[in-house]
C-alpha positions as CSV (number, residue, x, y, z in Angstrom):
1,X,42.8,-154.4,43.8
2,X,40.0,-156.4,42.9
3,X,36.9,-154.1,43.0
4,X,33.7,-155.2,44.8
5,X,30.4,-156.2,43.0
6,X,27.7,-153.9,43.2
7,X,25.4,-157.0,43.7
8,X,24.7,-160.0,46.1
9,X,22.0,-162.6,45.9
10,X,21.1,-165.1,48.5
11,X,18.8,-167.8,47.9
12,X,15.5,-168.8,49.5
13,X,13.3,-171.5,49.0
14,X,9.6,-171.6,50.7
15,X,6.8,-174.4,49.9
16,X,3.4,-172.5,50.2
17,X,3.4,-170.2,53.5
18,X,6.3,-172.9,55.4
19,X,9.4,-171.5,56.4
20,X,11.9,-170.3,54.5
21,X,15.3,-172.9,53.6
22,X,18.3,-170.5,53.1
23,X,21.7,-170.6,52.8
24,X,21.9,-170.9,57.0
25,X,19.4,-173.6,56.9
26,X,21.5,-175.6,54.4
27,X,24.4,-175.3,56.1
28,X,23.0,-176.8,59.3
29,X,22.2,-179.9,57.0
30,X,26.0,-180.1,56.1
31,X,26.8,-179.9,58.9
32,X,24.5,-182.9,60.6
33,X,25.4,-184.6,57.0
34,X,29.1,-184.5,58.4
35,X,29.1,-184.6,62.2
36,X,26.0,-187.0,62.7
37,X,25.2,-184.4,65.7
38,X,22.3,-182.2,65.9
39,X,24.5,-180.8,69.1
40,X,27.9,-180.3,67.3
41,X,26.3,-179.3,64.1
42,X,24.6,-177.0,65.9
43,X,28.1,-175.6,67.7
44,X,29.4,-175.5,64.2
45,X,26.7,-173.4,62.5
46,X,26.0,-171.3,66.0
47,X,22.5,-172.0,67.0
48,X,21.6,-173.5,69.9
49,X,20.9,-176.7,70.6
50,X,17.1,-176.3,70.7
51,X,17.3,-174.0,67.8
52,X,18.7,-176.5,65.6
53,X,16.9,-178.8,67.0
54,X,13.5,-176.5,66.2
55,X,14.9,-176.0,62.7
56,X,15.3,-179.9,61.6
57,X,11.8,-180.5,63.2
58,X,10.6,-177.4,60.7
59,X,12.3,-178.9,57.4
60,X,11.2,-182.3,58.1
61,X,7.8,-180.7,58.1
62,X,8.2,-178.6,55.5
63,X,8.8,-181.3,52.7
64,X,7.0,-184.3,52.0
65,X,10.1,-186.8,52.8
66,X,12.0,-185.8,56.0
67,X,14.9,-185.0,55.2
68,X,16.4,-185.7,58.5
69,X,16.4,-189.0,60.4
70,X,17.3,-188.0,63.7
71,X,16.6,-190.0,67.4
72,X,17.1,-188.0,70.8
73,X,19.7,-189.0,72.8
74,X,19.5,-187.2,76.1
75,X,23.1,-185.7,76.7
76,X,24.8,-186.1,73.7
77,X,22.1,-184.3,71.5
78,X,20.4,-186.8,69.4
79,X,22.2,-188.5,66.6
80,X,21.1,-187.0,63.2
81,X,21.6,-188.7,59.7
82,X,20.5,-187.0,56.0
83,X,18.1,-189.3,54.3
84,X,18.0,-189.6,50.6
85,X,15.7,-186.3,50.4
86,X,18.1,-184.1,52.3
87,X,21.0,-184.6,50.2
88,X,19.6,-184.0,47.0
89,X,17.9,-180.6,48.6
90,X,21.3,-179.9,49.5
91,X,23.1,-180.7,46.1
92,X,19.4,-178.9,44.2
93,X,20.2,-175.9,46.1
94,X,24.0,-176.0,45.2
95,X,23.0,-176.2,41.7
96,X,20.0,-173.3,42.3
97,X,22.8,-171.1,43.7
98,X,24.9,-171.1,41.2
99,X,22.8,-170.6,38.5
100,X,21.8,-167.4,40.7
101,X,25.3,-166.3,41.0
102,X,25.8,-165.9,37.2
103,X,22.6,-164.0,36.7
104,X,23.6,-162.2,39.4
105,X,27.2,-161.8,37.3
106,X,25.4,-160.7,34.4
107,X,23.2,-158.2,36.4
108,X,26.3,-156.6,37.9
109,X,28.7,-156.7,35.0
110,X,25.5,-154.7,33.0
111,X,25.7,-152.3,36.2
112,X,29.0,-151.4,36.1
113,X,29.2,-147.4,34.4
114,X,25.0,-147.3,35.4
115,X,25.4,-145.6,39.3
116,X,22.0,-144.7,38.6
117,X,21.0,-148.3,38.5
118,X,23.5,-149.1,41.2
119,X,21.6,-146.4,43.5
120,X,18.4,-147.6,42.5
121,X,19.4,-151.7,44.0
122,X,20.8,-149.9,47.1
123,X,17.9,-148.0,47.4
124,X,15.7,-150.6,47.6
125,X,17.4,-152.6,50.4
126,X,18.0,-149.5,52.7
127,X,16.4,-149.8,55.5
128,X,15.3,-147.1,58.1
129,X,13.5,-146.1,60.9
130,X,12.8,-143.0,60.0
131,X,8.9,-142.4,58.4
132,X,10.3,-140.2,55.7
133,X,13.4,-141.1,53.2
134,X,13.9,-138.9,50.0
135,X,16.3,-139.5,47.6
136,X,17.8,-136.4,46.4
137,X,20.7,-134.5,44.0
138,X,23.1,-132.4,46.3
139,X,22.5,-128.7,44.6
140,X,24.6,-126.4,47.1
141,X,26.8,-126.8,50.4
142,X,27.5,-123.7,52.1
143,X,30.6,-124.2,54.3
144,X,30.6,-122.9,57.9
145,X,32.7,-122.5,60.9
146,X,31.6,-125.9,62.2
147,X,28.3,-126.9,60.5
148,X,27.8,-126.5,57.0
149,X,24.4,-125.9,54.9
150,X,23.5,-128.9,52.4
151,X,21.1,-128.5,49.8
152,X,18.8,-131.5,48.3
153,X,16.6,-131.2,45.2
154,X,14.4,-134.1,45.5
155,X,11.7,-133.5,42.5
156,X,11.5,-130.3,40.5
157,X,11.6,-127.2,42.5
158,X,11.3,-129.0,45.9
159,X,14.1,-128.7,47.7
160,X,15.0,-129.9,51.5
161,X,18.2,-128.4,53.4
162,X,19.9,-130.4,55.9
163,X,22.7,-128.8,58.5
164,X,25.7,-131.1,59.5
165,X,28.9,-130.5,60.7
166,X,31.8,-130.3,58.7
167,X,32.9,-133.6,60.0
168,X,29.9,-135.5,58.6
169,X,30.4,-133.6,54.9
170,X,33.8,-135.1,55.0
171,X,33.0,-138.2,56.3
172,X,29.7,-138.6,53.6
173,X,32.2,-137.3,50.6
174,X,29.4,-134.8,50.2
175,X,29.6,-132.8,46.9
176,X,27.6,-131.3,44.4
177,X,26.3,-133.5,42.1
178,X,26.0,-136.7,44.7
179,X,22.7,-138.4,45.4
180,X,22.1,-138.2,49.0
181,X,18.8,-139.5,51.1
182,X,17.0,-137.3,53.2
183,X,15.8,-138.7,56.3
184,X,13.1,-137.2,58.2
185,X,10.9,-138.6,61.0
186,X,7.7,-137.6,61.1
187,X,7.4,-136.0,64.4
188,X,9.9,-133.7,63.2
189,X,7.1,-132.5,60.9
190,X,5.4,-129.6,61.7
191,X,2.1,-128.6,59.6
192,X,0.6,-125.0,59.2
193,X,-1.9,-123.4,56.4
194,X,-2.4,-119.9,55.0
195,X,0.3,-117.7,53.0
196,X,2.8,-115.3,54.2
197,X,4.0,-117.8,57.1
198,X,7.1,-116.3,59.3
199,X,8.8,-119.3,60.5
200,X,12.3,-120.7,61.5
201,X,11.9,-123.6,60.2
202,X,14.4,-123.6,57.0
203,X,12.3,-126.0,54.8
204,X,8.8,-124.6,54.2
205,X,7.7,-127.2,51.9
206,X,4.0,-126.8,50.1
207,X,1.6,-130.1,50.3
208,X,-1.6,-131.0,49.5
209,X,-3.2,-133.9,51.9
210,X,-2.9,-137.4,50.5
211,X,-4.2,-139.3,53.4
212,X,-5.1,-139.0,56.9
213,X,-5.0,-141.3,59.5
214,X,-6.4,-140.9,62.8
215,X,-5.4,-143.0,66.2
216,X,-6.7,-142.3,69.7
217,X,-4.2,-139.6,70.2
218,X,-2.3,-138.6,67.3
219,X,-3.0,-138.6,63.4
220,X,-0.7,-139.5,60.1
221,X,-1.0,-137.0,58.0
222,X,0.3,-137.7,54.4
223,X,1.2,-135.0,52.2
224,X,1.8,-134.9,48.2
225,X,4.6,-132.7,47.8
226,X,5.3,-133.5,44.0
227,X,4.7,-136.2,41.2
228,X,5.1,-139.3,43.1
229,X,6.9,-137.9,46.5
230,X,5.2,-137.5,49.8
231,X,6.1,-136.3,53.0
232,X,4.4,-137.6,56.4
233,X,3.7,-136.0,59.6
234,X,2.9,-137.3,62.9
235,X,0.7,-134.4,64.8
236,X,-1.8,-135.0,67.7
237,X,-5.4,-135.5,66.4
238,X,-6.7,-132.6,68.3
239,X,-4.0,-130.6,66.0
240,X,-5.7,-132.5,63.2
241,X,-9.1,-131.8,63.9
242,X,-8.3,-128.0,64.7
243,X,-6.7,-128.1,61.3
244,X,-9.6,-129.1,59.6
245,X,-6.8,-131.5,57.8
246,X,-8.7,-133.8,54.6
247,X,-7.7,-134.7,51.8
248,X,-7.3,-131.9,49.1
249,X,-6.4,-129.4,51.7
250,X,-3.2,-127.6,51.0
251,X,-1.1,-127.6,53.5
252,X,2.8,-126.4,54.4
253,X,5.2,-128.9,56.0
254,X,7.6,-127.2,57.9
255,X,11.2,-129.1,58.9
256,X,14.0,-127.8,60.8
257,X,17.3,-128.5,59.0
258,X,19.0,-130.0,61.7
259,X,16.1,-132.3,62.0
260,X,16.9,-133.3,58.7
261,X,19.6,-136.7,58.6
262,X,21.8,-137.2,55.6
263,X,22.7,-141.0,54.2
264,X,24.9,-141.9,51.4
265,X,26.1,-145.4,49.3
């Protein structure tokens, strides 16, 4: 079996602030190239017919030549024809593309044996709702009757602990050893100061204020929690100002493990 890239490109091409021409917008100029239809190009590619006729209004614009000549024609849809400039975008992007899909060859070939480089690409392209992400080392599971205990070491002794069933271990191929990201919103951030604090809260993790941000009701409260990782809390702003939160002011962030959500590759 043939094994999957770690990498994908797709191309974009934007003239100043226009729109963007991708691979979808390209294929709508095939299509019209072929079927002479902004309607059936438009069934063809799945846009609307307004859509795609908002989209060949928007290229036309966005190059100096149009590269659609198109006339309305009430209930068939308008006839559409590629001038001169629309197929050599067409054939220029063909040509673009595959010069990006050997780099993109070379890239991945150069990845294959570096997960840590792998990790880093899929990293970067995640994409969460959550205010806090924090890509960590599984250190320790601790196996229970249902739920089990999962350890994280995100940056030198800072360590989070997550609780998930046994299920989701499974499921997540969680071992020791695997890098796992912490996900944490930011309501689920509780703040306290002073030493000797008697809590349930399973991660007690020691900050220092990076930021604050105050709205009309709440504040963001950014906290440095080691070299380059922060952790951010959502609390009223009467909290805030109670708090006598600024910047410098140590502070401990306190997370419940099951607040804590656990995402893998």
């Amino acid at each position: 079996m043939t094994s999957q890239p770690l990498l994908n490109a797709a191309l974009s091409l934007r003239r100043g602030e226009g729109s963007r021409v991708g691979p979808d917008r390209i294929a709508l100029l095939e299509a019209l190239g072929e079927l002479g239809s902004i309607r059936a190009a438009a069934e063809r590619v799945g846009l609307s017919y307004r859509g795609a006729w908002d989209a060949v209004q928007a290229l036309n614009n966005l190059f100096e030549a149009p590269l659609v000549a198109t006339q309305a024609g009430g209930r068939q849809g308008g006839t559409a024809e590629l001038t001169a400039a629309g197929r050599a975008l067409i054939g220029a992007f063909h040509r673009v593309e595959a010069e990006l899909a050997q780099v993109t060859a070379r890239l991945d070939r150069g990845l294959a044996g570096a997960e840590d480089l792998g990790r880093l690409f899929w990293s970067l392209g995640m994409q969460t709702s959550a205010r806090n992400a924090l890509r960590g080392i599984v250190t320790a599971i601790a196996d229970g009757a249902v739920n089990a205990e999962v350890t994280l070491q995100v940056a030198g002794e800072v360590e989070i602990v997550a609780v998930v069933t046994r299920d989701s271990v499974a499921a997540l191929r969680l071992a020791v050893g695997k890098p796992v990201i912490a996900l944490i919103k930011s309501s689920f951030v509780v703040l306290a100061k002073g030493e000797g604090l008697v809590t349930s809260a399973r991660n007690q993790i020691k900050g220092v204020v990076a930021s604050r941000t105050d709205g009309a009701v709440s504040s963001e409260i950014t906290l440095t929690i080691a070299d380059g990782k922060t952790l951010t809390a959502s609390i009223t702003r009467e909290s805030a100002e109670a708090m006598g939160l600024a910047e410098g002011e140590a502070v401990t962030a306190l997370v419940k493990a099951p607040h804590v959500i656990l995402a893998v590759e």
